[in-house]
C-alpha positions in Angstrom: 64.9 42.6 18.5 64.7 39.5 20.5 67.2 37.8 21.2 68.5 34.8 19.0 66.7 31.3 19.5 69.7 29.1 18.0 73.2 29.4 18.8 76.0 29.5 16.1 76.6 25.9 16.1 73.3 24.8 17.0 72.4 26.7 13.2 75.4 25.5 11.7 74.1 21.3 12.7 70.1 22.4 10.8 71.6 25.0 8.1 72.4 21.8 5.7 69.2 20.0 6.1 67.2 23.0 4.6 66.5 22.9 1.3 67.5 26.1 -0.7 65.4 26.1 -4.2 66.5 28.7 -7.3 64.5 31.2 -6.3 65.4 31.9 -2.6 65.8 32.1 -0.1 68.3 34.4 0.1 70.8 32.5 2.5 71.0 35.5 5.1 67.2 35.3 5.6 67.2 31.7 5.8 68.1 31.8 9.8 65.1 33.9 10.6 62.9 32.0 8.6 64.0 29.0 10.6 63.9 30.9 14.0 60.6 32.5 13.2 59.4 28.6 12.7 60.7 27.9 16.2 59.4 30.9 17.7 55.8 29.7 16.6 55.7 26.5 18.4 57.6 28.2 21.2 55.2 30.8 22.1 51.5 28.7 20.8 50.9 32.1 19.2 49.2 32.7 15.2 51.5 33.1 12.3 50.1 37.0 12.2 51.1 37.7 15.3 54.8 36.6 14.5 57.7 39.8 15.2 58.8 41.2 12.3 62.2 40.5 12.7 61.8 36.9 10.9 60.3 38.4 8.3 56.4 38.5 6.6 54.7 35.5 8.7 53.1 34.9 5.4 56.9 34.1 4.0 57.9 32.3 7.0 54.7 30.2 7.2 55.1 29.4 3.2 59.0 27.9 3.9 57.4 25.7 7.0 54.9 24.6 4.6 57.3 23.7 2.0 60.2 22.1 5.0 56.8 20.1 6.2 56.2 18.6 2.8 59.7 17.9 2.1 60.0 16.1 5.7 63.0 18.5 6.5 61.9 18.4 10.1 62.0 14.2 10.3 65.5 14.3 8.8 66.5 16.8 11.0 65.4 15.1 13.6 67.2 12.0 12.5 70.3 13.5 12.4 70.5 15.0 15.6 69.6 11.2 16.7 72.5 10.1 14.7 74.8 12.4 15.7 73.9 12.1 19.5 74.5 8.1 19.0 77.9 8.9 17.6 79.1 11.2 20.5 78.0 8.6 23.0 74.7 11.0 24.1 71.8 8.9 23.8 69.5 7.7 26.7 67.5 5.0 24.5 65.4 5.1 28.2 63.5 8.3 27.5 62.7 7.0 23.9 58.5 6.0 23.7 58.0 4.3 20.3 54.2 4.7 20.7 52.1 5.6 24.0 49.0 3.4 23.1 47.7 1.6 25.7 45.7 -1.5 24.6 43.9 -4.1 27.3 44.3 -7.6 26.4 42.8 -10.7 27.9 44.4 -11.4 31.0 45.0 -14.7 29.3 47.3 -12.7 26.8 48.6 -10.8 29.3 50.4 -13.3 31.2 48.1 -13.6 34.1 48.3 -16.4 36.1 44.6 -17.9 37.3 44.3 -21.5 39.6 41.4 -23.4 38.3 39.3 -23.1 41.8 39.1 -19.1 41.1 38.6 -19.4 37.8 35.7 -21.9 38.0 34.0 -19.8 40.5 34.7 -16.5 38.3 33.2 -18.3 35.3 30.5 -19.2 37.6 29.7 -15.5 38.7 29.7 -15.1 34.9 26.9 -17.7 34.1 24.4 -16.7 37.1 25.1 -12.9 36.1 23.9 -13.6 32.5 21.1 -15.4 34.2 19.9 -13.2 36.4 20.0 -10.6 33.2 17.9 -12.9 31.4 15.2 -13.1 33.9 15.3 -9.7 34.3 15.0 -9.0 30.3 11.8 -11.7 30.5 10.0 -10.1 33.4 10.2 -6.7 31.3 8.8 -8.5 28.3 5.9 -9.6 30.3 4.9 -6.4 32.2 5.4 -4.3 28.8 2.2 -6.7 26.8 -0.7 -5.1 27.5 -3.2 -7.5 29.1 -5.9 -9.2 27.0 -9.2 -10.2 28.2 -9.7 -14.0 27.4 -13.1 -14.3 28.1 -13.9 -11.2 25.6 -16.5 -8.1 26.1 -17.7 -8.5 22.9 -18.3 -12.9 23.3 -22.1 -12.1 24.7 -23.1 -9.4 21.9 -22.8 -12.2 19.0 
């Protein structure tokens, strides 16, 4: 038996969040269940692999299924939030609402340009678009194959 992943009063905070249907649970098995959850995402190992002590992984697997879908973890989650804010325990510094990064215009972005550098930057701009352009039209012209004006076939008519 390993030893237990949640102490008493750690299970006594999550024990009201869990739903209990009519037909089980049994209350006694409930803890496991839960543990057996946590041992999962602990150890990255497959629900078959699971120690029997939380039970049949199928069982265990079927009550994070059903705690999923009813969004047991989010309110748990919530709760410990609310409760930390009540004892005066949370660091609102460590808190990262989304980690997206998205690249904006330096316009947007509050960058500040002097007209003499941006002139010269829209300048390198317009002569690199040239210079892509006369590149693009040399291409064109090697890729035609080359056409005899005068024409082989002029003095057989």
């Amino acid at each position: 038996m390993t030893r237990r992943q949640l102490t008493d009063v750690q299970w006594q905070f999550i024990e009201p969040y869990l739903p209990i249907g009519r037909y089980g649970p049994y209350p006694e098995r409930l803890r496991e269940q839960f543990e057996g959850v946590i041992w999962r995402f602990r150890s990255s190992g497959q629900w078959r692999e699971m120690p029997s002590e939380f039970g049949p992984w199928a069982t265990v697997y079927g009550r994070f299924r059903v705690w999923r879908d009813a969004g047991v973890f989010s309110a748990l989650l919530e709760g410990l939030i609310a409760e930390a804010a009540r004892g005066g325990r949370t660091d609102l510094s460590l808190v990262s609402v989304d980690s997206t990064t998205a690249r904006a215009h330096h316009d947007a972005a509050g960058m500040r340009v002097g007209e003499d550098l941006m002139g010269a930057l829209e300048e390198a701009v317009r002569e690199q678009e040239r210079a892509r352009q006369k590149g693009a039209s040399r291409r064109n012209r090697s890729d035609r194959p080359s056409v005899d004006v005068a024409g082989s076939d002029a003095g057989s008519a």
